[in-house]
N, C-alpha and C positions, 0 to 999 in steps of 0.2 A: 623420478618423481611423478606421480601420479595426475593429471588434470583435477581441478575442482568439480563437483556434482554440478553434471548439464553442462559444462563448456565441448565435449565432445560434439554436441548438440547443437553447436551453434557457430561452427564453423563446417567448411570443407564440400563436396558434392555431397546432393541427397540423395537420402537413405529411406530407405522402409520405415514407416514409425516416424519421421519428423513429421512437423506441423506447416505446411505451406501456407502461405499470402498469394493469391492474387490481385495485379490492382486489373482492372479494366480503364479502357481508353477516358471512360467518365471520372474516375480516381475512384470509383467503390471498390471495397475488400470483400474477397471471398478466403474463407479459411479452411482448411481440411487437414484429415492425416492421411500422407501415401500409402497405397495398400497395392501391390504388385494385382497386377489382370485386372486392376479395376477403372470405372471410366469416371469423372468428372463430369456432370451436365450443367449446362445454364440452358436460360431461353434463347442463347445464341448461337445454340452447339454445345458438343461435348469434347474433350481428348481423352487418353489413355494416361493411369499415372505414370506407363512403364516410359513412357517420353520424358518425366523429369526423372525419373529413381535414378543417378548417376550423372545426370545435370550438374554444371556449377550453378552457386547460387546466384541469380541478376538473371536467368535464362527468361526468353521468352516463348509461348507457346500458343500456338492457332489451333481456336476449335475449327469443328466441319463446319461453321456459319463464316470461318475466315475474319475471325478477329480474334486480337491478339490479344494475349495476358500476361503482364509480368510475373516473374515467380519468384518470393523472397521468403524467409524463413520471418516469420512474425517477431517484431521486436515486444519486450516484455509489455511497452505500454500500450499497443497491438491486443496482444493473446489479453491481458485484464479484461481490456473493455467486449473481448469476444467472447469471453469463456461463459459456462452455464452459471447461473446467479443459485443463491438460494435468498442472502440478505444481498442489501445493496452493497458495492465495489468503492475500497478507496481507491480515487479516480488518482490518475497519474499525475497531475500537478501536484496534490495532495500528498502521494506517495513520495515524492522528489524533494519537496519543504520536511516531508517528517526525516529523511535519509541526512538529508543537511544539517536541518537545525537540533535535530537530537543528537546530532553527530556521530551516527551508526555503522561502527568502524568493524575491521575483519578482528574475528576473534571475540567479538562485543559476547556478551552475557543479556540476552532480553527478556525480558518477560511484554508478553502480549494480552490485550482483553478483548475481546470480542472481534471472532476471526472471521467473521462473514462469510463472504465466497473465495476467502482463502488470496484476494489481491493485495494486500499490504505482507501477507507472511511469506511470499513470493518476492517481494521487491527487500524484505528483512534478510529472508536467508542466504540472498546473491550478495547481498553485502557486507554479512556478515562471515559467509563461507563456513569448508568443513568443518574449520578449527573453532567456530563459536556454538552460540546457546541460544534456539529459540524455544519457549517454553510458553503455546499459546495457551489463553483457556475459552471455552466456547459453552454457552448453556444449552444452545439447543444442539440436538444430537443430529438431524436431520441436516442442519447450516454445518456441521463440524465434516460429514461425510461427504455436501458437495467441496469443501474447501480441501480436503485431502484428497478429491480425486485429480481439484484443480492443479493443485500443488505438483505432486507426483505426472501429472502430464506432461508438466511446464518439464520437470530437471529431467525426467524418464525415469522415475523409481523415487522411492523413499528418501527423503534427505539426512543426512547424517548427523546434520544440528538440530532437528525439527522434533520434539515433545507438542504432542495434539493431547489437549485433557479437556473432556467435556465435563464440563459443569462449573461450580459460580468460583469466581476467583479469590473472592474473601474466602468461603470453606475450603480450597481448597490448594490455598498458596502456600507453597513450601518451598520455593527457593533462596537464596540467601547471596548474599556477596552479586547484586543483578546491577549492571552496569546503565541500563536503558530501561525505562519503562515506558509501553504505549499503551495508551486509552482508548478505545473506541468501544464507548458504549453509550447508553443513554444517561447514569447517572455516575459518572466516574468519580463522585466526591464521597460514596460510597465506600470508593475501595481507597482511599487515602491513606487511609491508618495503616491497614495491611502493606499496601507497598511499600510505604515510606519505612517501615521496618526492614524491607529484602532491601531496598538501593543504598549502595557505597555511599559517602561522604563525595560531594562532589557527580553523582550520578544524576541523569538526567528524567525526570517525568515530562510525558509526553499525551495530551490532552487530545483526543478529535469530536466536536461535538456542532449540532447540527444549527440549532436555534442561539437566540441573542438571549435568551433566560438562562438556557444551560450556559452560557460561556461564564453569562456575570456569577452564578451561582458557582462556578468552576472556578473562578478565577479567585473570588472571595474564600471559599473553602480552603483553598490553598495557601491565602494570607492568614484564615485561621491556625488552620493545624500547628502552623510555626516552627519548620523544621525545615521552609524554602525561600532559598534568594525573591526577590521581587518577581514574579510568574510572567512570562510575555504573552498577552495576545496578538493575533494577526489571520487572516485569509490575504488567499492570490484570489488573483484573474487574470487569464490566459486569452489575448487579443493576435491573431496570425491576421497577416497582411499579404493585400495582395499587392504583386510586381511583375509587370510587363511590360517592358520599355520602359518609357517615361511616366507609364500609371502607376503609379506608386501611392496607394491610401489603403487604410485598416478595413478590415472585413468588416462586411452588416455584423456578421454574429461572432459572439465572442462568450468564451468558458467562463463564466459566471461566479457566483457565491455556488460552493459543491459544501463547504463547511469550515469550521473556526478551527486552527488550531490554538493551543498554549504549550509553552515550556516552560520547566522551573528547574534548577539548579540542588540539589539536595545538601546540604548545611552539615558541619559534621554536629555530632549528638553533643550535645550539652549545651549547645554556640543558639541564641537569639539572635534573628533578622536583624539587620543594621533599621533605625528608623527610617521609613521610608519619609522624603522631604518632597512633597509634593500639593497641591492646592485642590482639590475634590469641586467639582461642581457645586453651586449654591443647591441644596436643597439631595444632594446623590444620599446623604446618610441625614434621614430624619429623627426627632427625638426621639420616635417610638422604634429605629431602626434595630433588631436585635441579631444582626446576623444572617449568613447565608441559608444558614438552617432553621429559622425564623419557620413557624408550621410546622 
């Protein structure tokens, strides 16, 4: 039985072509790919990479300034936040709520919008593996090419589930029977129609959007359509703590608002929304209120 795409990759001594970590004594990451005869510099010395190429991974290594660097193979939430951007990166807490709460399973069927720098269709296709379906779409061609270079760095070649189509996803959706849908774009109520036509009965839509207008107008749009369970909003934030002995309190800084997810549930065809029983703020829908699409 054959390993999955990139798990080669991420175990055992290193090789020519992996991607190392180093931390330094301060905890900053330096990343690189090993290249046999070649050296490593910092401002505090250099090594050779032929010191790690056959290394286990956890080695440590001393430049000529005589300080030491750990050397770890990048974990995926690592390589995102390093790799060359073209859009912005779904940040790793982001990426870890959509794996969950969409419930992005091996074998899954996806469809994707808006592939940035290729960080979310990286953490899709590890979870979905060889046996699934990602089917991104990207408008701009120049964001579609960094996100394929990203991609293919990460696993070492072309992924076996991975469909890259540049251009807009309403002209050009044609998948059908899609288990998962994700949003990341700026006006995903856009593509509502279209996908609620590819997703199963029971499939999941899956929303990422940046602002408190896009959310309400995402979230409404979705109660329009009328084809989804009650839509969930939500955002994280990521707070790391420090502990040392007995000093035990939360860091000053802590991972913030990155952006809003939603999920909804997709209804099978012909079945209306159960009434939703709930009490709206005084004044949230006015007389003149006509809608998300109101404009």
């Amino acid at each position: 039985m054959s390993e999955p795409t990139g798990a080669a990759r991420r175990r055992g001594p290193f090789e020519v072509g992996d991607q190392v970590q180093l931390t330094d004594p301060k905890g900053r990451h330096y990343t690189f790919t090993l290249e046999a005869g070649k050296n490593f510099h910092t401002h505090k010395g250099s090594f050779p990479h032929d010191e790690l190429i056959g290394a286990p991974e956890g080695s440590v290594v001393r430049t000529t300034g005589n300080v030491a660097y750990l050397a770890l193979r990048p974990l995926l939430p690592d390589y995102v936040l390093s790799m060359p951007r073209g859009a912005a990166v779904v940040y790793p807490k982001d990426a870890g709520q959509i794996l969950a709460f969409a419930d992005i399973f091996p074998g899954a069927r996806v469809v994707e919008a808006g592939v940035g720098s290729g960080s979310l269709s990286s953490f899709l296709l590890r979870a979905i593996g060889d046996s699934g379906m990602l089917h991104s779409y990207e408008r701009r061609e120049d964001f579609a090419e960094i996100a394929k270079g990203n991609v293919e760095r990460y696993f070492g070649g072309p992924h076996p589930a991975w469909q890259l189509t540049v251009g807009d996803l309403q002209d050009n959706l044609s998948d059908t029977d899609v288990d998962r849908v994700i949003l990341d774009m700026l006006a995903p109520w856009e593509c509502l129609e279209a996908v609620s036509k590819a997703l199963v009965p029971g499939g999941i839509l899956c929303c990422y959007v940046a602002t408190t207008t896009q959310l309400a107008r995402t979230v409404e749009s979705i109660r329009e359509i009328g084809c989804y369970a009650e839509p969930q909003p939500w955002e994280s934030m990521i707070r790391n703590w420090h502990v040392e002995g007995l000093a035990v309190r939360p860091d000053h800084r802590m991972i913030g608002h990155t952006g809003f997810l939603v999920t909804a549930r997709r209804l099978a065809d012909g079945v209306e929304p159960p009434m939703r029983r709930r009490r709206p703020a005084k004044g949230a829908y006015g007389e003149d209120y006509e809608g998300p699409n109101k404009g």
